[in-house]
C-alpha positions as CSV (number, residue, x, y, z in Angstrom):
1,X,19.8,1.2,-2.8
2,X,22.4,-1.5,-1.5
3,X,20.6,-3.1,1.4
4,X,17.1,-3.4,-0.7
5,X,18.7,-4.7,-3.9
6,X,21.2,-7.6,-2.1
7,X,17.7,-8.1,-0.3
8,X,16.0,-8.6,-3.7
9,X,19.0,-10.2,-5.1
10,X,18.6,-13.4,-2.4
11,X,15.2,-14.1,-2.2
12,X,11.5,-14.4,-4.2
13,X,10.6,-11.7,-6.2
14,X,7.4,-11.0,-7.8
15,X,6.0,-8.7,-10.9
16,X,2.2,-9.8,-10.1
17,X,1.7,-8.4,-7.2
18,X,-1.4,-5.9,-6.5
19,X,-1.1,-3.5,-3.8
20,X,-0.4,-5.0,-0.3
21,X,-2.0,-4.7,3.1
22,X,-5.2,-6.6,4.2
23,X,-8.3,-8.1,3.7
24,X,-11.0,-5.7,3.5
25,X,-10.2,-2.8,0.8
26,X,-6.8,-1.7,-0.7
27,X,-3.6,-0.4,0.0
28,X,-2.6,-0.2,4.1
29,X,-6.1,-2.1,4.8
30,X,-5.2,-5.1,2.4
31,X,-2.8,-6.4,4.5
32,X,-4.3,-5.9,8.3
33,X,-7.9,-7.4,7.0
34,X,-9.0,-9.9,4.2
35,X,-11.3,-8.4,1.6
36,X,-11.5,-6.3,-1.3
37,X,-12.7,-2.5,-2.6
38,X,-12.4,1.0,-1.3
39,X,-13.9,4.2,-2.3
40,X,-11.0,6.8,-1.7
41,X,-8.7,7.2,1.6
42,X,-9.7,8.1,4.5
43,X,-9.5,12.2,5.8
44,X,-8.6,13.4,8.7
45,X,-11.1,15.3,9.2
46,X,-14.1,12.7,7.9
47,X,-15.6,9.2,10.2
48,X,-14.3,7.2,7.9
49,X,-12.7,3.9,9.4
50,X,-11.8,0.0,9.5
51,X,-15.4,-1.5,11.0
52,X,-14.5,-2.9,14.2
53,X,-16.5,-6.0,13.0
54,X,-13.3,-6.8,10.9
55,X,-10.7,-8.6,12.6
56,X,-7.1,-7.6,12.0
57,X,-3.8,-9.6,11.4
58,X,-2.4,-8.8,14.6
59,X,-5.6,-9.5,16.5
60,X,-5.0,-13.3,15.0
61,X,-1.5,-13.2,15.5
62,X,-2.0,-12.8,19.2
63,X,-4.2,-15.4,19.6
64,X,-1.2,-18.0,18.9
65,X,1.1,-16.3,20.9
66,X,2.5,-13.3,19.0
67,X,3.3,-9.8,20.1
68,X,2.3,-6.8,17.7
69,X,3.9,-3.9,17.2
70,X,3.4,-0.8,14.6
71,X,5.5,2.0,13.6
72,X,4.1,4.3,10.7
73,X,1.7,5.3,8.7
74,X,-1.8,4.2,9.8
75,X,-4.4,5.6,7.9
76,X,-7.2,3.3,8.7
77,X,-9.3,5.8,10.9
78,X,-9.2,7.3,13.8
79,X,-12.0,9.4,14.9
80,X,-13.0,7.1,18.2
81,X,-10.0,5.5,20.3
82,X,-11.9,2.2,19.3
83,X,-10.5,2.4,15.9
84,X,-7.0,3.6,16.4
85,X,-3.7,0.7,16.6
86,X,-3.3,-0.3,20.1
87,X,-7.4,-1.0,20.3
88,X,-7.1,-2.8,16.9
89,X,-4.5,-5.6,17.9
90,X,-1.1,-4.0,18.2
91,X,0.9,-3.8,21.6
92,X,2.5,-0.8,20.5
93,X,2.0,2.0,18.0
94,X,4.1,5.2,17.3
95,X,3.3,7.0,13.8
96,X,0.5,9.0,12.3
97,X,-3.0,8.2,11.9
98,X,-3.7,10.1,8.9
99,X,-1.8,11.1,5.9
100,X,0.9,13.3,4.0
101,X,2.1,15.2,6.6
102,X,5.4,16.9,7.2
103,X,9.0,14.3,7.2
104,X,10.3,16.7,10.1
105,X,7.5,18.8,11.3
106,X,5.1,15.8,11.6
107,X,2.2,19.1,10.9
108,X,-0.8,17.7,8.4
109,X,-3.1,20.3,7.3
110,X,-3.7,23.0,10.3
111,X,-3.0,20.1,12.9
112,X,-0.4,17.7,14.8
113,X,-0.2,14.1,13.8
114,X,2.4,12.0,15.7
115,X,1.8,9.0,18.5
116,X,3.8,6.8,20.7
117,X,0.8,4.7,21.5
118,X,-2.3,6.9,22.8
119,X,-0.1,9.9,23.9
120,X,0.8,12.7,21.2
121,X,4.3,12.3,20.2
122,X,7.0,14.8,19.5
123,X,10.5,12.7,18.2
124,X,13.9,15.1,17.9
125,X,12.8,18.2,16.5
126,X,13.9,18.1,13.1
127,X,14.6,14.4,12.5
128,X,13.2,13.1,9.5
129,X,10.8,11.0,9.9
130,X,12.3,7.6,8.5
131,X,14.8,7.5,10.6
132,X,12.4,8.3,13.4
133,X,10.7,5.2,12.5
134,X,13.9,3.0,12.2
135,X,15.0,3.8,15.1
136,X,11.6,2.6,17.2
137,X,11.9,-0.4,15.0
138,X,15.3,-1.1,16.7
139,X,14.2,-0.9,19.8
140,X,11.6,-2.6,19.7
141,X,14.2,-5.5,18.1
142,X,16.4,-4.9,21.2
143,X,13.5,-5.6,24.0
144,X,12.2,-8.5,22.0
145,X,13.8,-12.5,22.7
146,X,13.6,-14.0,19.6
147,X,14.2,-17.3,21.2
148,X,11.5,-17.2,23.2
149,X,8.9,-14.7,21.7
150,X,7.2,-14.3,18.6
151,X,7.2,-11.0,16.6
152,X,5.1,-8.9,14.0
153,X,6.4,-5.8,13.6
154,X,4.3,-3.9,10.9
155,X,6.4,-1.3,9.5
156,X,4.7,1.3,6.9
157,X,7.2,3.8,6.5
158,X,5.8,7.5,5.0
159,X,8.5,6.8,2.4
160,X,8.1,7.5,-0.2
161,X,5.2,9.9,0.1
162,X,4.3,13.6,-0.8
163,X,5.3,16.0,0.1
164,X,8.5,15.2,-1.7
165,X,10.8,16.4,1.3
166,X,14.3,14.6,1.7
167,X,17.9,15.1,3.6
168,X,19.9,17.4,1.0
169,X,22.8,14.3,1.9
170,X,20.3,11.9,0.5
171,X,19.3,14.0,-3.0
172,X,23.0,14.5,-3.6
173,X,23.6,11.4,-4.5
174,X,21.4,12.1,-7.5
175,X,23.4,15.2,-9.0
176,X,23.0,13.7,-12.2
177,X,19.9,13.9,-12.0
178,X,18.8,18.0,-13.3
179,X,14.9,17.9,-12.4
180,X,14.6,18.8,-8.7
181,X,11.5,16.9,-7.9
182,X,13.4,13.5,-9.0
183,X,16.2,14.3,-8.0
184,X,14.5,14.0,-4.2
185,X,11.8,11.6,-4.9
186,X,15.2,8.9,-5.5
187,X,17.3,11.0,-2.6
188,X,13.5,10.3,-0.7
189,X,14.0,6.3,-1.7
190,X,17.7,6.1,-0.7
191,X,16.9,7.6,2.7
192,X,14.5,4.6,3.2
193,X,17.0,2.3,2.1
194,X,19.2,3.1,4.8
195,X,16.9,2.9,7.1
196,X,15.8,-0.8,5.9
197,X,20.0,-1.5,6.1
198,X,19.8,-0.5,10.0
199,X,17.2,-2.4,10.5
200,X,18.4,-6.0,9.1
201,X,21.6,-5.0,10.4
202,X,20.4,-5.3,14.0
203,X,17.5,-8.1,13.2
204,X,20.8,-10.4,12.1
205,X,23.1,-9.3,14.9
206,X,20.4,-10.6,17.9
207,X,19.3,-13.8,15.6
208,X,16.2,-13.0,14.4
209,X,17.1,-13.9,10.6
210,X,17.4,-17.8,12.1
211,X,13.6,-18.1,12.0
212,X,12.1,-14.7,9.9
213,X,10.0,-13.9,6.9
214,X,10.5,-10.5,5.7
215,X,7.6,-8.9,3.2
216,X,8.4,-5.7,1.0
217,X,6.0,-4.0,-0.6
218,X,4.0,-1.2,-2.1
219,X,0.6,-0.2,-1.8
220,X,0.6,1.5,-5.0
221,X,1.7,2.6,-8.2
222,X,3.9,5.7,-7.6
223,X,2.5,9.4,-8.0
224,X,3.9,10.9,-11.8
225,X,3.0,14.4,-10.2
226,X,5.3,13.7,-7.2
227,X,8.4,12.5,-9.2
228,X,7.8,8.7,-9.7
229,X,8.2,6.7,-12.7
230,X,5.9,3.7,-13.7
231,X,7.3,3.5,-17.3
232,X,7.0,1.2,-19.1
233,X,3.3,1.0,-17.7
234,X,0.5,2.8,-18.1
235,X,-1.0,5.5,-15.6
236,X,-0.1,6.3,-12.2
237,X,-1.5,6.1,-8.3
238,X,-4.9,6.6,-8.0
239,X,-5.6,5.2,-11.3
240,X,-6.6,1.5,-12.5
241,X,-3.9,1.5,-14.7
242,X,-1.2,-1.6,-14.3
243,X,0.9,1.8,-13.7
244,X,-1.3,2.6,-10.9
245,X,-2.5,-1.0,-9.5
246,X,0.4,-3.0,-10.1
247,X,2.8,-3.3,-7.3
248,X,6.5,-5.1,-6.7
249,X,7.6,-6.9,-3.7
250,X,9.9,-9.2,-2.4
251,X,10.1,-12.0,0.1
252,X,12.9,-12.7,2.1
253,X,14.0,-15.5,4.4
254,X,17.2,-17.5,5.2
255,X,15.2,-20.4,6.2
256,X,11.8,-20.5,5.4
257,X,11.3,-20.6,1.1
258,X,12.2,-23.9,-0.3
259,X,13.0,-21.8,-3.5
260,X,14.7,-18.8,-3.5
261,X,16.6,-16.1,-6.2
262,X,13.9,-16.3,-8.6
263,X,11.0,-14.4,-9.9
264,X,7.4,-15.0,-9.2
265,X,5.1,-14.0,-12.1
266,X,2.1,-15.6,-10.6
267,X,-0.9,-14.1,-9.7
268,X,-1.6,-12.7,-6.1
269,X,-3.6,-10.4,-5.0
270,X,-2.8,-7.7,-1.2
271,X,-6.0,-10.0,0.5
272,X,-3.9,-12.5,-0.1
273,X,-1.1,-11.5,2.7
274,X,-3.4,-11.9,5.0
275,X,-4.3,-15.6,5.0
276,X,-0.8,-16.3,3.7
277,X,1.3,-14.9,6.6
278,X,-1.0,-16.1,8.9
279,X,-0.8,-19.8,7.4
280,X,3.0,-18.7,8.0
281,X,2.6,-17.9,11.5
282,X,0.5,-20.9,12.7
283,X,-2.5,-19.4,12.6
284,X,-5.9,-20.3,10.4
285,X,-7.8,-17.8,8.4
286,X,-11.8,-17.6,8.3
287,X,-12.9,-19.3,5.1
288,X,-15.4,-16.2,4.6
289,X,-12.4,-13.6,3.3
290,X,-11.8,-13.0,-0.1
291,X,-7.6,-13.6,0.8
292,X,-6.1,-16.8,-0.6
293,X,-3.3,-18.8,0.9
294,X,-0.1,-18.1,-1.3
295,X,2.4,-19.6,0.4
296,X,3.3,-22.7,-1.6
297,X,3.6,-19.9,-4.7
298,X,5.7,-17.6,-2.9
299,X,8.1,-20.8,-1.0
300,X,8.0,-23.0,-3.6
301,X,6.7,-21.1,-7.0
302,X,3.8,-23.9,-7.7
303,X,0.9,-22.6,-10.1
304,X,-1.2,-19.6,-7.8
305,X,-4.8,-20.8,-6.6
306,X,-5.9,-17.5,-8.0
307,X,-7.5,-17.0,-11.2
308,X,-9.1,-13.8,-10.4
309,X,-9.6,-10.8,-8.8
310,X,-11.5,-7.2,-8.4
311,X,-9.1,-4.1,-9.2
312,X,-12.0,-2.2,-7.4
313,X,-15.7,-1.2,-7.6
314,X,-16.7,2.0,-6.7
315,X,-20.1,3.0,-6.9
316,X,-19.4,6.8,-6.2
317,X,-17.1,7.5,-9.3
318,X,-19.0,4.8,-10.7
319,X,-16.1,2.9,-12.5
320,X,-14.4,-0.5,-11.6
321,X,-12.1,-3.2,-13.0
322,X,-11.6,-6.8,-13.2
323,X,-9.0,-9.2,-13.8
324,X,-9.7,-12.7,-15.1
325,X,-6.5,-15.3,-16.3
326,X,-4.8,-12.7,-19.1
327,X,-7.4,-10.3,-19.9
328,X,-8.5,-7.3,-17.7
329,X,-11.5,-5.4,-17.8
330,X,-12.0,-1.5,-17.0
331,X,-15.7,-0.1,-16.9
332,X,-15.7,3.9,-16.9
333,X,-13.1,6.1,-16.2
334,X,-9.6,4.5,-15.2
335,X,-9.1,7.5,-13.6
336,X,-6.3,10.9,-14.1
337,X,-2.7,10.2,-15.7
338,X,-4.2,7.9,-18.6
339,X,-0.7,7.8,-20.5
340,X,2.7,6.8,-19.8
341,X,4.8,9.2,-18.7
342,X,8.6,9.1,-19.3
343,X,10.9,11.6,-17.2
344,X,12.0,14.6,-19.5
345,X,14.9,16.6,-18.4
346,X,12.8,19.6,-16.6
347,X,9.4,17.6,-15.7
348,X,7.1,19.8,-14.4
349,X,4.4,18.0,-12.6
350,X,1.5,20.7,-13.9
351,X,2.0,20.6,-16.9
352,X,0.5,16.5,-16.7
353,X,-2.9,18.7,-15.0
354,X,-2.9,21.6,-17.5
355,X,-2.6,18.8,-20.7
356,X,-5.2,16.6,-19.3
357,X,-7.2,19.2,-18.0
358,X,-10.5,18.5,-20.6
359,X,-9.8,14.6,-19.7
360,X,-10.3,15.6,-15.7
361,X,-13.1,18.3,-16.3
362,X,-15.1,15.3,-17.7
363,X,-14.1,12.1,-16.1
364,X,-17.6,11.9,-14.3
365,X,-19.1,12.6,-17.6
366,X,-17.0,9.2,-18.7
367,X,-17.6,7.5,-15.7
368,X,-21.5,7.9,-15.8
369,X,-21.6,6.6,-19.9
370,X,-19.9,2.9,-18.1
371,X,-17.5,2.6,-21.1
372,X,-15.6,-0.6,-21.2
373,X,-12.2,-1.1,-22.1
374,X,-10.7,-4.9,-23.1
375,X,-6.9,-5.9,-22.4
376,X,-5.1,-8.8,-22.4
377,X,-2.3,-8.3,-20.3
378,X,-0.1,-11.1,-20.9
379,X,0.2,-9.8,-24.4
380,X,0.0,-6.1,-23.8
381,X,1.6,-5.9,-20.5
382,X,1.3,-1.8,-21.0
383,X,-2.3,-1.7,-21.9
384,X,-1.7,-0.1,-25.3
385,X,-4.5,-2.0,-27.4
386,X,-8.2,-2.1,-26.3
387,X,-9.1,-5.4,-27.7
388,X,-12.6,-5.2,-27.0
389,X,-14.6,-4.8,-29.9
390,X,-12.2,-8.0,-31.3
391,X,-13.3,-10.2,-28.7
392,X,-17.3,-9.1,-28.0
393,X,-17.6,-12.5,-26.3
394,X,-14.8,-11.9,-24.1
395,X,-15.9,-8.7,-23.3
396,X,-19.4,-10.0,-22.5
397,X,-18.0,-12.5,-20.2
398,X,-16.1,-10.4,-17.8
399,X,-18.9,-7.7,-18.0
400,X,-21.1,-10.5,-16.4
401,X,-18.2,-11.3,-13.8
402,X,-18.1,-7.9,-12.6
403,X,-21.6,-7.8,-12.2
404,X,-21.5,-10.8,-9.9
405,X,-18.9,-9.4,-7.7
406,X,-21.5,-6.0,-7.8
407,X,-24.3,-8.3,-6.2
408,X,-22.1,-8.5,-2.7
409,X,-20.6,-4.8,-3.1
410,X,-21.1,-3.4,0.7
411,X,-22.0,0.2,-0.2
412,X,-19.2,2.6,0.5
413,X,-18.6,4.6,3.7
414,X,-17.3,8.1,2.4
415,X,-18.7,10.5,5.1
416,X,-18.4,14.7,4.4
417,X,-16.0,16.4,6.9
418,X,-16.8,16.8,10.6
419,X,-16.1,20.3,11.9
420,X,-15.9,18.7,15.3
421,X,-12.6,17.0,14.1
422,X,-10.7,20.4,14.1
423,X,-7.3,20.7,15.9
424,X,-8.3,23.5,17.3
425,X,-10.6,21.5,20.0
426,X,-7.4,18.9,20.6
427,X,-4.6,21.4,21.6
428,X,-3.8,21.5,17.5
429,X,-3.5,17.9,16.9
430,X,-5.2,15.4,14.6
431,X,-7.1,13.2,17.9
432,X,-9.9,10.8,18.6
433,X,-13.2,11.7,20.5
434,X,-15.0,13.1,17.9
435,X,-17.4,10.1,16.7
């Protein structure tokens, strides 16, 4: 963890950050588009994907001059070639455009999921995957000026991602560590540290770092059944927990933040990247995105221009949360992993299904009654204490907020599976032309 710690060490770092990407839904999305909400993740084998009505970062980074270039983990649709990278504002794309698939293999479900651009992709056979992705990164470093050209290179590693797979070099570090699945999950983290190192290595040796901002971030809270730990908060991924929502990141720069080696604790939202790195970039935002510009916060640490913001609202498992100054509100189910799980010597991740089992079995029971749930998360940073039936007013209030932010809720876009998306009809690989 060497090259992401001195990384944290230097720069800004925030505690209040809430998943990352976009500025239409959450997670990879937040960052590439500028508003809010999601239903699940998209399948492979479903329609689902980013409206091409929604314009991306890169598609307004290279209107003042940028060149765009991805390496990772898409997952943003892909069913027509309209919706895949290199037709939604990047230059360049290798990576995957669905999800959890093989480190080495690069296999997901019964098909192949691996691109350099349009073409299907097959790196060194049995190279794992982030140093697949490093290494692309690098050249794409080497072929770029940094004198003369301007870069975004969007970098969503599969780390770290089920299925917990690692290089034994990498888990050894860990032998202190006697539960297998964490032992790789941090083998899985230190493998993506190295990467990271090779990467600034070679961004300071050809003078990028003279006029860069570098963002580091989650998407998520990590996955308890996977090997993650989001103690002292409560949940986990897929949850709207803090455990499961609330995300850490770091900005780093040697000459853009007027304040540096502190930590933020103000509050930002993942719409908000994309307004903010545009301002950063020279570039103007619509006014019509839920995103707010945060770079004075992040450069200088002045108070954050939000107040607010939706967790999510999804009318299919009919639950939803909302965050307003200190207090949050959380209307139905939160979701699986309602507790907060410490790491015991031999964790088996099962044994979190089999003791919540009656709590799954019924969660759309829950969901369908809309229980609320009060917390003030200044105070109770770990969402031990419902507070609502102390503060009815309170509770009424943020009730009513939600409901305003219901009145605009574009209905979700969760298709059922399309047997025309098989393999099978691609030569075995995940591919567009099916929608």
């Amino acid at each position: 963890m060497q090259t992401v710690q001195r990384m944290r060490l230097n720069p800004k770092l925030s505690d209040e950050r809430i998943l990352p990407l976009s500025h239409w839904t959450a997670g990879e999305n937040s960052i590439h588009t500028k508003f809010h909400r999601q239903h699940d993740v998209i399948r492979a084998n479903a329609p689902g994907f980013l409206p091409s009505n929604i314009t991306t970062l890169p598609q307004k980074l290279k209107e003042v001059g940028y060149v765009t270039h991805m390496v990772g983990k898409w997952h943003l649709g892909y069913c027509n070639w309209k919706y895949t990278p290199t037709y939604r504002g990047f230059d360049s794309f290798m990576g995957y455009y669905s999800a959890m698939e093989d480190y080495y293999n690069h296999s997901h479900g019964e098909g192949y999921d691996f691109r350099f651009n349009t073409d299907v992709y097959y790196p060194t056979k049995g190279e794992y995957s982030a140093n697949v992705f490093a290494k692309r990164a690098i050249d794409i470093l080497n072929a770029v000026d940094p004198k003369n050209e301007s870069l975004f290179l969007y970098l969503p590693f599969q780390s770290v991602h089920d299925p917990t797979e690692v290089p034994e070099k990498y888990e050894n570090i860990y032998s202190n560590i006697h539960n297998k699945l964490r032992r790789k999950y941090c083998g899985m983290v230190s493998a993506l540290d190295e990467a990271v190192g090779n990467i600034t290595t070679v961004l300071r040796e050809r003078g990028f770092m003279d006029n860069l901002l570098l963002v580091f971030t989650t998407d998520n809270g990590g996955p308890v059944v996977h090997g993650a730990n989001n103690l002292p908060l409560r949940g986990a991924k897929a949850t709207l927990w803090e455990g499961g929502t609330k995300g850490s990141a770091f900005v780093y720069s040697d000459t853009l933040l007027k304040k540096t080696k502190y930590l933020n604790t103000e509050m930002m939202h993942a719409v908000d990247w994309f307004p903010t790195l545009l301002h950063v970039a020279g570039a103007t935002a619509d006014s019509s995105i839920d995103g707010l510009d945060m770079w004075p916060t992040i450069s200088e640490n002045t108070p954050s221009p939000r107040k607010e913001f939706v967790y999510n609202i999804d009318e299919i498992r009919k639950n939803a949360a909302i965050r307003i100054g200190n207090y949050k509100l959380i209307e139905g189910s939160p979701g699986h992993s309602n507790g907060w799980y410490p790491l015991p010597k031999e964790y088996d991740p099962q044994s979190e299904v089999e003791e919540n089992r009656e709590e799954y079995l019924n969660e759309s029971i829950i969901s369908a009654e809309l229980q609320h749930q009060l917390f003030d998360i200044s105070n109770d940073p770990t969402e031990h204490f419902d507070i609502s039936k102390k503060y009815p007013e309170v509770l009424k209030q943020m009730i009513e907020r939600l409901s305003v932010y219901k009145k605009s809720l574009v209905p979700a876009n969760y298709p059922p599976p399309d047997p025309k998306s098989n393999p099978k009809y691609y030569n075995g690989t995940w591919s567009p032309g099916w929608c």
